[in-house]
N, CA, C and O atoms as a GROMACS GRO file, in nm:
protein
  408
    1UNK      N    1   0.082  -0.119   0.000
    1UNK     CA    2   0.000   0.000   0.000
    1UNK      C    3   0.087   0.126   0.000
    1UNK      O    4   0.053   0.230  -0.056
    2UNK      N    5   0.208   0.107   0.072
    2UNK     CA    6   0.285   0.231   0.092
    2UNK      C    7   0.376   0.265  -0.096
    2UNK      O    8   0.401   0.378  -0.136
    3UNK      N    9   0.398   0.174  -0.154
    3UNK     CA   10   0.432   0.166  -0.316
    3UNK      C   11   0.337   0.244  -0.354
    3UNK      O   12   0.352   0.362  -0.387
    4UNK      N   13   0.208   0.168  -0.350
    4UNK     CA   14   0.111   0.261  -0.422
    4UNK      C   15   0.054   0.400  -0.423
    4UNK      O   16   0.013   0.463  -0.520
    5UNK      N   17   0.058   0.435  -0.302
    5UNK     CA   18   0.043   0.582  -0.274
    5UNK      C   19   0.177   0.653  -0.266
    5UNK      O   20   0.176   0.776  -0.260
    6UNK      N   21   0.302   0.582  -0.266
    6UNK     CA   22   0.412   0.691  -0.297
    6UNK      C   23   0.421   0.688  -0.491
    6UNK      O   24   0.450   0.788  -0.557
    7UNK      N   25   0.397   0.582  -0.537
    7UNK     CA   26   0.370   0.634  -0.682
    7UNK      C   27   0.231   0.726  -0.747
    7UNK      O   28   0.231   0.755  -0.866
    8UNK      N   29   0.149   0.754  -0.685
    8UNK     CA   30   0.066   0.828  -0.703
    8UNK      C   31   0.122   0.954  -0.653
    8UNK      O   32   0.100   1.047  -0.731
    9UNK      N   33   0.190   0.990  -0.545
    9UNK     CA   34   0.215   1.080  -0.481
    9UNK      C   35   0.340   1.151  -0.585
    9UNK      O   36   0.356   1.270  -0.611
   10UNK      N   37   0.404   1.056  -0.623
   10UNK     CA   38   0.546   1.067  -0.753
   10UNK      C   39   0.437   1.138  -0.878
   10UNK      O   40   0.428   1.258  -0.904
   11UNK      N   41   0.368   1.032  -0.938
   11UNK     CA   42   0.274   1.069  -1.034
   11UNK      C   43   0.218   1.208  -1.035
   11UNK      O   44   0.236   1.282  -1.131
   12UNK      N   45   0.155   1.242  -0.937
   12UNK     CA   46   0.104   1.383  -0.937
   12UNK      C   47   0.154   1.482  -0.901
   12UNK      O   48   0.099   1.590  -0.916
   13UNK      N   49   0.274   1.468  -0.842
   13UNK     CA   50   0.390   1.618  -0.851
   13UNK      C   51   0.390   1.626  -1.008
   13UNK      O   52   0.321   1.705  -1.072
   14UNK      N   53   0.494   1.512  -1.073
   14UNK     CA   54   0.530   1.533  -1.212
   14UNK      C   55   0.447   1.631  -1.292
   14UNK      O   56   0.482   1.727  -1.361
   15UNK      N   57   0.311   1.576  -1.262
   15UNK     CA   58   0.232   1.618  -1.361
   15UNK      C   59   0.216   1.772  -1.321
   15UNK      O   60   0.232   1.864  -1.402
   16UNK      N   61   0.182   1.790  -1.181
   16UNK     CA   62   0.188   1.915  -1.126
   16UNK      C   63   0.282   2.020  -1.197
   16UNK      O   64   0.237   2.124  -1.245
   17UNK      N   65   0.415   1.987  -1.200
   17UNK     CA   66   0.511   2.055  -1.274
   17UNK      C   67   0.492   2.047  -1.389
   17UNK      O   68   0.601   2.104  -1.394
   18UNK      N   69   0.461   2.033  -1.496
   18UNK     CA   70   0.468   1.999  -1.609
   18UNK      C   71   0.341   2.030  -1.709
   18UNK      O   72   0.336   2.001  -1.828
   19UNK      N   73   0.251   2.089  -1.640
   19UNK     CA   74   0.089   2.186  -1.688
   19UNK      C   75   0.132   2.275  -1.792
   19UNK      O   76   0.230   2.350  -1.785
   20UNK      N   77   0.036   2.260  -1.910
   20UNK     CA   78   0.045   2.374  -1.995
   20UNK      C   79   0.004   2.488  -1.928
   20UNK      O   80  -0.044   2.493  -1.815
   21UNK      N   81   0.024   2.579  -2.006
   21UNK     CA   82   0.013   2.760  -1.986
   21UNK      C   83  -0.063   2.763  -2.123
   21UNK      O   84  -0.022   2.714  -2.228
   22UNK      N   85  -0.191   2.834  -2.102
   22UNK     CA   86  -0.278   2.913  -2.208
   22UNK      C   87  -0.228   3.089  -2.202
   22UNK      O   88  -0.263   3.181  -2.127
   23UNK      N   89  -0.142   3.084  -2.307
   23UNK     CA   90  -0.087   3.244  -2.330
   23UNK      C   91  -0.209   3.313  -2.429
   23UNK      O   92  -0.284   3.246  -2.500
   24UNK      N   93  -0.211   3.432  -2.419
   24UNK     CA   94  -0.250   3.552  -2.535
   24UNK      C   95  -0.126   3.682  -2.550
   24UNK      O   96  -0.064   3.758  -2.476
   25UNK      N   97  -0.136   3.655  -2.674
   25UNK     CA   98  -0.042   3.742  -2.738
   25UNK      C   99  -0.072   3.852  -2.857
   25UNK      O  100  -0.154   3.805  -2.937
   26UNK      N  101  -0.055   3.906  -2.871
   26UNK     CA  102  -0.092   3.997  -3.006
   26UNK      C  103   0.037   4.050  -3.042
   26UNK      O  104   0.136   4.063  -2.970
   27UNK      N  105   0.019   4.085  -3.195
   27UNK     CA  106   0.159   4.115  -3.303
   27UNK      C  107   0.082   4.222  -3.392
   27UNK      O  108  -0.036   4.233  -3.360
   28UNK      N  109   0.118   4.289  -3.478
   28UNK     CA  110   0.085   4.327  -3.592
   28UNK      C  111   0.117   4.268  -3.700
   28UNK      O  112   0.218   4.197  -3.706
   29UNK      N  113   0.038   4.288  -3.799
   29UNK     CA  114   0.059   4.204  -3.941
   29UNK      C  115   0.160   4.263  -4.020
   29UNK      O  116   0.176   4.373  -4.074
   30UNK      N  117   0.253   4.109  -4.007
   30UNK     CA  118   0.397   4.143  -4.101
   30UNK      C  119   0.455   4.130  -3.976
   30UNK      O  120   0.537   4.040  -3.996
   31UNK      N  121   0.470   4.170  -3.830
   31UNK     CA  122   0.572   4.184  -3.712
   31UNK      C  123   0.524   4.016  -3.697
   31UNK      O  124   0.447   3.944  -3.760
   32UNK      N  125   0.630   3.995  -3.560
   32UNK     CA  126   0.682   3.852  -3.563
   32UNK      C  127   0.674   3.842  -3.359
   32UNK      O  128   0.687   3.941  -3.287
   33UNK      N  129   0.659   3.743  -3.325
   33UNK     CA  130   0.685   3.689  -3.192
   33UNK      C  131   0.752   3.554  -3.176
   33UNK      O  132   0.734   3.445  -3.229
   34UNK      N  133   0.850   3.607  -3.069
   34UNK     CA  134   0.953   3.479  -3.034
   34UNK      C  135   0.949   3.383  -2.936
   34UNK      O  136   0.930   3.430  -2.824
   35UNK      N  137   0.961   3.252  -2.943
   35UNK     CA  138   0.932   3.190  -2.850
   35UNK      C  139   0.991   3.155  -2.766
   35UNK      O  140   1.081   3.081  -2.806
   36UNK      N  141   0.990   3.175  -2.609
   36UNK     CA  142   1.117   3.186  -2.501
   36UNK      C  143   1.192   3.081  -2.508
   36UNK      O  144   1.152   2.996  -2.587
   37UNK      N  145   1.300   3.055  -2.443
   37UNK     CA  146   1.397   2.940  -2.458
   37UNK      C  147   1.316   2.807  -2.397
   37UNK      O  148   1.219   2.830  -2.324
   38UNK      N  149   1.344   2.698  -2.419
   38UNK     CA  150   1.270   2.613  -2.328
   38UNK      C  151   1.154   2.592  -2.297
   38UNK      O  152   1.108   2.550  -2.191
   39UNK      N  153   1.090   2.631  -2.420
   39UNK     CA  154   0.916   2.626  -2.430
   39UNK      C  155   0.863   2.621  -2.594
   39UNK      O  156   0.902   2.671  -2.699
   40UNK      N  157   0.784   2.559  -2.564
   40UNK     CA  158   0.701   2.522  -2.717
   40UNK      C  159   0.574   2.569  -2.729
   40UNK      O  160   0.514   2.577  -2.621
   41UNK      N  161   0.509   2.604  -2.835
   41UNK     CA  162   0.389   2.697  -2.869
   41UNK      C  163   0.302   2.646  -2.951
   41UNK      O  164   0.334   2.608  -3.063
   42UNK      N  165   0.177   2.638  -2.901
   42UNK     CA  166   0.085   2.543  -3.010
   42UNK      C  167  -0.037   2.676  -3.030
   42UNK      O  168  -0.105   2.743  -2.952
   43UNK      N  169  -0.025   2.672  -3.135
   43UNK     CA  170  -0.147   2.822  -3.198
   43UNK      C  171  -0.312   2.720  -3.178
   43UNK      O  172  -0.349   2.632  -3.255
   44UNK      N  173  -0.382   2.766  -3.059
   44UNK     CA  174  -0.496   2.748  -3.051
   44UNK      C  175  -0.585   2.806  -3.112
   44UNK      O  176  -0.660   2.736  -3.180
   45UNK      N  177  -0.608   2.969  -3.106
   45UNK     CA  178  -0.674   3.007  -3.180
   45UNK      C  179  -0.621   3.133  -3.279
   45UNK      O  180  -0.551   3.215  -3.219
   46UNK      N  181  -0.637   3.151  -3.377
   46UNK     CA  182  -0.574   3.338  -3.408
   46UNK      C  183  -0.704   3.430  -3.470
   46UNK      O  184  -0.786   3.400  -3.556
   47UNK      N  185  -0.688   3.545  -3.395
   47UNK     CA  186  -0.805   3.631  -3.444
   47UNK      C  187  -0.714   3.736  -3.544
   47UNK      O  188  -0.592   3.728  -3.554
   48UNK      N  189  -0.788   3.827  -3.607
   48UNK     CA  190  -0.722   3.951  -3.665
   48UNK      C  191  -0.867   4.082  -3.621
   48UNK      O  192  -0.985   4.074  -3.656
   49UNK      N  193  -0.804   4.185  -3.540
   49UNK     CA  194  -0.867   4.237  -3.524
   49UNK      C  195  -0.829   4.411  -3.559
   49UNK      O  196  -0.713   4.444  -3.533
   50UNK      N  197  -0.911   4.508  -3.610
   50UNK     CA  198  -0.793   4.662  -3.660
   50UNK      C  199  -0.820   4.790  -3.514
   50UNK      O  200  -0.754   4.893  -3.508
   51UNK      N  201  -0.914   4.757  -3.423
   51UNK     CA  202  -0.908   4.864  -3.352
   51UNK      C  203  -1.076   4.846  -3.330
   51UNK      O  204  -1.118   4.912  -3.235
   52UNK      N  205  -1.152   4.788  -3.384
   52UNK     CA  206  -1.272   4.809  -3.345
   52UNK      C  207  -1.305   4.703  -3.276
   52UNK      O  208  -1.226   4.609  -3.277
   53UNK      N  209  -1.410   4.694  -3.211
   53UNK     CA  210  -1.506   4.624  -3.124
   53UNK      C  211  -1.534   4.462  -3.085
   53UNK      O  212  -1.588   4.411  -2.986
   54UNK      N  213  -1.466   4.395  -3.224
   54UNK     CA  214  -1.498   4.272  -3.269
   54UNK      C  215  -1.359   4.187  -3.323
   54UNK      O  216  -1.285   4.240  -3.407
   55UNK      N  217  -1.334   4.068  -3.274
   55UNK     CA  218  -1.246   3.973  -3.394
   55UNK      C  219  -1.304   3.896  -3.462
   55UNK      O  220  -1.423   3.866  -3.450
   56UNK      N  221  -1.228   3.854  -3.542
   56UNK     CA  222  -1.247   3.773  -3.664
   56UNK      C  223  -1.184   3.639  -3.696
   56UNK      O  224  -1.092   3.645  -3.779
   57UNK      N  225  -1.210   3.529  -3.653
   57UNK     CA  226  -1.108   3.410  -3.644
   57UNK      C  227  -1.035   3.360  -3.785
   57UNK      O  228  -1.082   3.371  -3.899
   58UNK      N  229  -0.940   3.318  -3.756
   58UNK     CA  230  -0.891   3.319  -3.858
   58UNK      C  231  -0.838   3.184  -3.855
   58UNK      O  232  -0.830   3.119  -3.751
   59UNK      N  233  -0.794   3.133  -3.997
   59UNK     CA  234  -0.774   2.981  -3.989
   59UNK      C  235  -0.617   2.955  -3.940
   59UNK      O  236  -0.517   3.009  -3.988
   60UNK      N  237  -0.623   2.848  -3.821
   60UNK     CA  238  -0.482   2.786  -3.820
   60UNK      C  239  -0.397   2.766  -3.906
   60UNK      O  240  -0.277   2.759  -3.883
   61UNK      N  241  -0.454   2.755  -4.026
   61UNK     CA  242  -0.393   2.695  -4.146
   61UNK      C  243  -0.285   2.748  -4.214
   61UNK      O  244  -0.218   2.699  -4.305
   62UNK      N  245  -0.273   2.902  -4.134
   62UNK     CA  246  -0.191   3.014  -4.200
   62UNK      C  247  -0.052   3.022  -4.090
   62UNK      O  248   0.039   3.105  -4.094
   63UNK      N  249  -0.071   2.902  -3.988
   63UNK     CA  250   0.062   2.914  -3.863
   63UNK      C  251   0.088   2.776  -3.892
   63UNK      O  252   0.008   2.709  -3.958
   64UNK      N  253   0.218   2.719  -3.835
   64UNK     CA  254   0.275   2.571  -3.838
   64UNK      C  255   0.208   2.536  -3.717
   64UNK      O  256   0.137   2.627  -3.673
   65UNK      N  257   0.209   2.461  -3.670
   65UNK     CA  258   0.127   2.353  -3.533
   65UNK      C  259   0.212   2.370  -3.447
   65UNK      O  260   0.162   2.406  -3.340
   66UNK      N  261   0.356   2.358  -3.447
   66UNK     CA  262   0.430   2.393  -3.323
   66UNK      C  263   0.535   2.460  -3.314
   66UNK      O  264   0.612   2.428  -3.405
   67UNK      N  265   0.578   2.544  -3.242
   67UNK     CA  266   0.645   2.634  -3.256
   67UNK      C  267   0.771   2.646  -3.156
   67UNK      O  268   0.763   2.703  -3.047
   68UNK      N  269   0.906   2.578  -3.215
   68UNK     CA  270   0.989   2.534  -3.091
   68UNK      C  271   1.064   2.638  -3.023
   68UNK      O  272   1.047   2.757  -3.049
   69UNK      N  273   1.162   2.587  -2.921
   69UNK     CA  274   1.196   2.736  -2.867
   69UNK      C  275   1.316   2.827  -2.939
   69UNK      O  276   1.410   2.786  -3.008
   70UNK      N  277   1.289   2.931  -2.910
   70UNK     CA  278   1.379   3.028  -2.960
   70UNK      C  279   1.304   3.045  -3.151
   70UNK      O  280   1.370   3.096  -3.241
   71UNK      N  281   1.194   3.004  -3.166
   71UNK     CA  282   1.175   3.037  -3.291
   71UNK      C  283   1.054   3.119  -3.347
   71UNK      O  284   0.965   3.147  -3.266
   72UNK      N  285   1.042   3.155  -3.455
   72UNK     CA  286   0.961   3.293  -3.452
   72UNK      C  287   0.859   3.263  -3.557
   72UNK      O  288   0.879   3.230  -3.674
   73UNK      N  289   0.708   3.287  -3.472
   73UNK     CA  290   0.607   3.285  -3.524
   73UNK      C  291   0.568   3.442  -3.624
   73UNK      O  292   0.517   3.544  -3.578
   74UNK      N  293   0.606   3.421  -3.746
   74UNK     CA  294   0.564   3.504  -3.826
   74UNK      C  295   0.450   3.541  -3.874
   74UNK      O  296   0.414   3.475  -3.972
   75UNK      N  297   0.333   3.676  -3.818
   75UNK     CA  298   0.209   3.668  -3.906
   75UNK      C  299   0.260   3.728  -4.034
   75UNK      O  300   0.368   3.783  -4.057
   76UNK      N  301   0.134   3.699  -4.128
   76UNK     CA  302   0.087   3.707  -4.251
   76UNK      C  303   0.085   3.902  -4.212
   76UNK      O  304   0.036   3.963  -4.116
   77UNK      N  305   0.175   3.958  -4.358
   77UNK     CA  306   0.086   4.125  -4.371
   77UNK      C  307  -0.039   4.117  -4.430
   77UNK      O  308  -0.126   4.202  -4.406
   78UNK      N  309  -0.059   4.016  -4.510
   78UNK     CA  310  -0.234   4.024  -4.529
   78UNK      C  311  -0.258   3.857  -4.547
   78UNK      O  312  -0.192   3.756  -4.570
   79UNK      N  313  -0.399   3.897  -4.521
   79UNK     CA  314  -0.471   3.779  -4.561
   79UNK      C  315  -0.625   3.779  -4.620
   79UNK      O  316  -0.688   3.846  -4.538
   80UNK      N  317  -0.712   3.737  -4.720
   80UNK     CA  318  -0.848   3.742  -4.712
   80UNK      C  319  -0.932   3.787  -4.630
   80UNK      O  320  -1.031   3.851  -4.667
   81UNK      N  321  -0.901   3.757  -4.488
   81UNK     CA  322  -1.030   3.768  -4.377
   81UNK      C  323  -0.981   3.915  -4.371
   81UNK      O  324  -1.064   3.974  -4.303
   82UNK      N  325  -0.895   3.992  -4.406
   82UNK     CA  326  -0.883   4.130  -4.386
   82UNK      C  327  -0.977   4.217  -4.480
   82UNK      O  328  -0.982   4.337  -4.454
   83UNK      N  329  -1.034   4.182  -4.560
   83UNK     CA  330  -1.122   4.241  -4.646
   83UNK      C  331  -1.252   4.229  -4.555
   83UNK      O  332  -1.334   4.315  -4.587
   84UNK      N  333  -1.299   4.138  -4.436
   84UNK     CA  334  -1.397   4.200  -4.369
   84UNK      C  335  -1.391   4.266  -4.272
   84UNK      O  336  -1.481   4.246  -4.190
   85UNK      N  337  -1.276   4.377  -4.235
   85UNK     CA  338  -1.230   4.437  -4.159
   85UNK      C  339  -1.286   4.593  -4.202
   85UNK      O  340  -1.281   4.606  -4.324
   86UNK      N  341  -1.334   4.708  -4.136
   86UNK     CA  342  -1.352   4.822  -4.191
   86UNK      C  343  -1.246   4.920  -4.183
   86UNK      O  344  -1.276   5.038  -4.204
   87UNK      N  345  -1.109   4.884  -4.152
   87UNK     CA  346  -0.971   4.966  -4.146
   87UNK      C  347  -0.919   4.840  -4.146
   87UNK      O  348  -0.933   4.741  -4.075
   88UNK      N  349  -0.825   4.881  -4.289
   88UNK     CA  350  -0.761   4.784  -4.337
   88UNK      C  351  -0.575   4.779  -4.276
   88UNK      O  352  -0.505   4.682  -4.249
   89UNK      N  353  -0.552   4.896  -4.274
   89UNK     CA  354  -0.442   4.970  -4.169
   89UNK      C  355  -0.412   4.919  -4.030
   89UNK      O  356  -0.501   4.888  -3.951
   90UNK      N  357  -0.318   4.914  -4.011
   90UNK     CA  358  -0.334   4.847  -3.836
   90UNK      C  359  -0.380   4.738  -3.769
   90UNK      O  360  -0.422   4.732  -3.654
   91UNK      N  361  -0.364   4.627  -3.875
   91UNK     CA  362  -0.453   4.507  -3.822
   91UNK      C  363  -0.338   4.456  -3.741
   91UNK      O  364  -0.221   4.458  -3.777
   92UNK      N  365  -0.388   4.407  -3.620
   92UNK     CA  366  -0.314   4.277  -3.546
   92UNK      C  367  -0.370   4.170  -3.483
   92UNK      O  368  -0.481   4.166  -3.430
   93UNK      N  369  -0.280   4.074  -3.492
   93UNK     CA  370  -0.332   3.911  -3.438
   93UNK      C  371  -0.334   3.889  -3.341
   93UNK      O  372  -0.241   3.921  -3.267
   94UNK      N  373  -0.452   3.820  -3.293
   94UNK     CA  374  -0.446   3.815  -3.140
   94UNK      C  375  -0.422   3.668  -3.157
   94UNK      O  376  -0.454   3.631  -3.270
   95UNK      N  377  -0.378   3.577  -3.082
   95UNK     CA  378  -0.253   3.440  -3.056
   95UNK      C  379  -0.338   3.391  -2.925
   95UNK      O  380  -0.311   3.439  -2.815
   96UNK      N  381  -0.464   3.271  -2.942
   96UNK     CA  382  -0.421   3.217  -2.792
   96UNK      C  383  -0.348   3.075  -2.801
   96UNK      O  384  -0.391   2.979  -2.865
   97UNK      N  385  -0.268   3.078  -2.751
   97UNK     CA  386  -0.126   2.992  -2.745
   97UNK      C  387  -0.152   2.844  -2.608
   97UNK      O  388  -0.173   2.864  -2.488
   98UNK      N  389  -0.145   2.760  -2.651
   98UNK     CA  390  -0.066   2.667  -2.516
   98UNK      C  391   0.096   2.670  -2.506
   98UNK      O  392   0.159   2.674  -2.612
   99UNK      N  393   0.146   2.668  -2.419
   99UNK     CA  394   0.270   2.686  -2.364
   99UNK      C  395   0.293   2.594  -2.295
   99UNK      O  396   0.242   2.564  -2.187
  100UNK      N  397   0.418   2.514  -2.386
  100UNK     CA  398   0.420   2.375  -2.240
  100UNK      C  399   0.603   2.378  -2.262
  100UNK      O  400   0.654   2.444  -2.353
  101UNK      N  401   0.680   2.303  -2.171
  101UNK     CA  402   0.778   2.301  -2.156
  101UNK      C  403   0.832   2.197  -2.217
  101UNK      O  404   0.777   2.088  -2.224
  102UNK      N  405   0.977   2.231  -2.278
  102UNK     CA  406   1.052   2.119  -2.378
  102UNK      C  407   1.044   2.007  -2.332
  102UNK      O  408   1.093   1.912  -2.392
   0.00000   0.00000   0.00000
């Protein structure tokens, strides 16, 4: 009994340490964000939004799936979904990110 609850007890520190992080980030279109040393980046969602009221989701399809450390997630200066934007000027991406460790 004492095995079993010190491997559970082992088991759930690990995991304890080792929890993703849900980041938000924003860039402007064409600017770039870097990913800290010792951490990896998975693009959950990306909006493009120019200053008004509302975002606009935009497809994953335009980021790689993971993003290792020290490397740089480049947005797009344009894309389609910017044509339903009413200021076409000033758009930036909003990034919600998981963050988990190498």
């Amino acid at each position: 009994m004492k095995k079993l609850c010190g491997f559970i007890l082992l088991m759930s520190s690990s995991l304890a340490f080792a929890q993703d992080t849900t980041l938000v980030k924003s860039c402007y279109g064409g600017g770039s964000l870097t990913v800290p040393k010792g951490v990896t980046w998975v693009v959950e969602k990306a909006y493009i939004n120019s200053g008004d009221g509302y975002n606009i989701m935009v497809s994953n399809s335009n980021f790689k799936k993971i993003y290792g450390s020290e490397e740089k997630l480049q947005t797009p200066y344009y894309m389609a979904e910017m044509e339903l934007l009413d200021k076409k000027d000033g758009v930036f991406y909003i990034f919600h990110l998981r963050q988990s460790k190498e």
